[in-house]
PATOR-251098 format. One record per residue (C-alpha): residue number from 1; x, z negated, y. Coordinates in nm, 2 decimals, decimal comma. Layout:
BEGIN
(NUM (X Z Y)),
...
***
This chain:
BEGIN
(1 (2,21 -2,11 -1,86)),
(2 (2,04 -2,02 -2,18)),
(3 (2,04 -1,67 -2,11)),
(4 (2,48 -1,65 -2,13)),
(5 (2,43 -1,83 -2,44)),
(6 (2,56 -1,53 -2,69)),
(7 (2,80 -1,41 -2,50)),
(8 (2,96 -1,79 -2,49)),
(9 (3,27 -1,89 -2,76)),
(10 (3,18 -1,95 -3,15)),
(11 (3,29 -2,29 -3,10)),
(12 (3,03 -2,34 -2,78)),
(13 (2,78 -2,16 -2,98)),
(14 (2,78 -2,38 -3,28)),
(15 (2,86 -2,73 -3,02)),
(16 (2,57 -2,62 -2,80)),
(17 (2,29 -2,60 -3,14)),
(18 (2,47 -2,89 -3,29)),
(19 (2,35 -3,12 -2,98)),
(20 (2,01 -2,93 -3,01)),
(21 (1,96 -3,02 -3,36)),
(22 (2,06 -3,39 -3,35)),
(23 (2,39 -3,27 -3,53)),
(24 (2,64 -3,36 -3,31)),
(25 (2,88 -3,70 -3,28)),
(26 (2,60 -3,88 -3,10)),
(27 (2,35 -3,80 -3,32)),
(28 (2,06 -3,74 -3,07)),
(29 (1,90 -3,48 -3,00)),
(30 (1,91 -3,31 -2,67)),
(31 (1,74 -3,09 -2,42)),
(32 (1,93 -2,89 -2,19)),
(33 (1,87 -2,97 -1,78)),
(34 (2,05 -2,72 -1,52)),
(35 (2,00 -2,87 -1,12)),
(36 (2,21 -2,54 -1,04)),
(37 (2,47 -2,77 -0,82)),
(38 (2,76 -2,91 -0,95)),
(39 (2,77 -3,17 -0,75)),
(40 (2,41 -3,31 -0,86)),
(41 (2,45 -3,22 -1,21)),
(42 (2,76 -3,40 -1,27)),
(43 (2,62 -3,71 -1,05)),
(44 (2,31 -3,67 -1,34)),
(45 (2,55 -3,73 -1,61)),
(46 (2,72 -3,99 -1,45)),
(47 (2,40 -4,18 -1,40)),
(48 (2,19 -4,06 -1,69)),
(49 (2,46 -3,96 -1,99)),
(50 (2,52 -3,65 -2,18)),
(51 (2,74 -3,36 -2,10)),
(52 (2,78 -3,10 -1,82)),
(53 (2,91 -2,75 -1,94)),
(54 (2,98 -2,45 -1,75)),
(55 (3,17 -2,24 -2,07)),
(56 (3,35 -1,92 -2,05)),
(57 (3,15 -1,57 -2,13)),
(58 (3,28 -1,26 -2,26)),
(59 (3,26 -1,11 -1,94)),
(60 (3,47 -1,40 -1,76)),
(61 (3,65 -1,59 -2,04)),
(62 (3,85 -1,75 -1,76)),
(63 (3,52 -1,96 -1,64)),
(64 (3,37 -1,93 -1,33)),
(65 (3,44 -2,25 -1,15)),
(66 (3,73 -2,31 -0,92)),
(67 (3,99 -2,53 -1,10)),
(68 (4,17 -2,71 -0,76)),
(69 (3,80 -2,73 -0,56)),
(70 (3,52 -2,82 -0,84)),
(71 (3,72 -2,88 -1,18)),
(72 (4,00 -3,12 -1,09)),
(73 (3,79 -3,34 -0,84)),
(74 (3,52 -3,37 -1,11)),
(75 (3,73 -3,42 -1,36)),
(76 (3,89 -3,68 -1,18)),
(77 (3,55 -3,88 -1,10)),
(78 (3,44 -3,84 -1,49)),
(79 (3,78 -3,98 -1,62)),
(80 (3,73 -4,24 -1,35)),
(81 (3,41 -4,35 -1,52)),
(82 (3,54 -4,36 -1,83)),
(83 (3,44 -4,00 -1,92)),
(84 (3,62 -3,64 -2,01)),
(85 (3,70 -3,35 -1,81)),
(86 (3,81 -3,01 -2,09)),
(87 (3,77 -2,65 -2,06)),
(88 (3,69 -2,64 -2,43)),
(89 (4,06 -2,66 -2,56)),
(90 (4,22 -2,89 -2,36)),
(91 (4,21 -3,17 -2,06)),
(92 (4,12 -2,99 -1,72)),
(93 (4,40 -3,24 -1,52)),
(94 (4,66 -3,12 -1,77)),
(95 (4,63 -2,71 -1,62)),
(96 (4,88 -2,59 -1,39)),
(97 (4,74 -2,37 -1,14)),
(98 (4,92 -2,04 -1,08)),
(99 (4,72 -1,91 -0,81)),
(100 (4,49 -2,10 -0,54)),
(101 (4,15 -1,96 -0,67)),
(102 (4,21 -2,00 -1,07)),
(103 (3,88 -2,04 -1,28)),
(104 (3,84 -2,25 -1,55)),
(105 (3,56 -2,34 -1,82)),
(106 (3,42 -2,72 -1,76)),
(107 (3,29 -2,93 -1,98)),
(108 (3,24 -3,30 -1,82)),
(109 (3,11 -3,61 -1,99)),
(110 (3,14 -3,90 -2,21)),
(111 (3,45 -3,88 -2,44)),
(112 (3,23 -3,85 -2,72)),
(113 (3,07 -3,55 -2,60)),
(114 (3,37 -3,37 -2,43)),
(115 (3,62 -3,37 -2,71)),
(116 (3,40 -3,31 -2,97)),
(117 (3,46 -2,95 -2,83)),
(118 (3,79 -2,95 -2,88)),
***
């Protein structure tokens, strides 16, 4: 969402107007598309390329999505395609969970894309 972009990390920041500018390890430009479901969006990089991002904010640096129900099984799927599940610094299958309901920034994609954030 465009409109959380300042309140998003430096690194997202610079990440997010590198892939805008052409700048970034693929060297394409891109355009940013938002379905609004996780499920859809992740099934449009799957299908179509690129990279899915749901980034911390100021106001919830913790993320917003639900490590054990949406980032683990999608990070799963996208390592099982060949892709990259991260929260920004670090593999999402790699977190412990300390409570039932963590959050957690999610960035899914090619490998490329992913850990170019990192």
């Amino acid at each position: 969402n465009e409109a959380n972009f300042h309140d998003f990390s430096a690194p997202v920041r610079r990440y997010l107007d590198a892939l805008k500018e052409g700048s970034s390890a693929t060297g394409m430009r891109s355009t940013a598309r938002y379905i609004g479901a996780l499920v859809g969006d992740v099934h449009n990089v799957l299908i179509n390329g690129g990279i899915y991002g749901y980034p911390g904010t100021r106001t919830q640096p913790g993320g917003k999505l639900r490590l054990l129900y949406e980032g683990n099984p999608m990070a799963m799927i996208m390592e099982q395609a060949g892709g990259a599940g991260s929260t920004g610094t670090g593999r999402i299958l790699d977190i412990q969970p300390k409570e039932i309901h963590d959050r957690t920034p999610m960035f899914l994609g090619s490998i490329e894309n992913v850990f170019e954030l990192d």
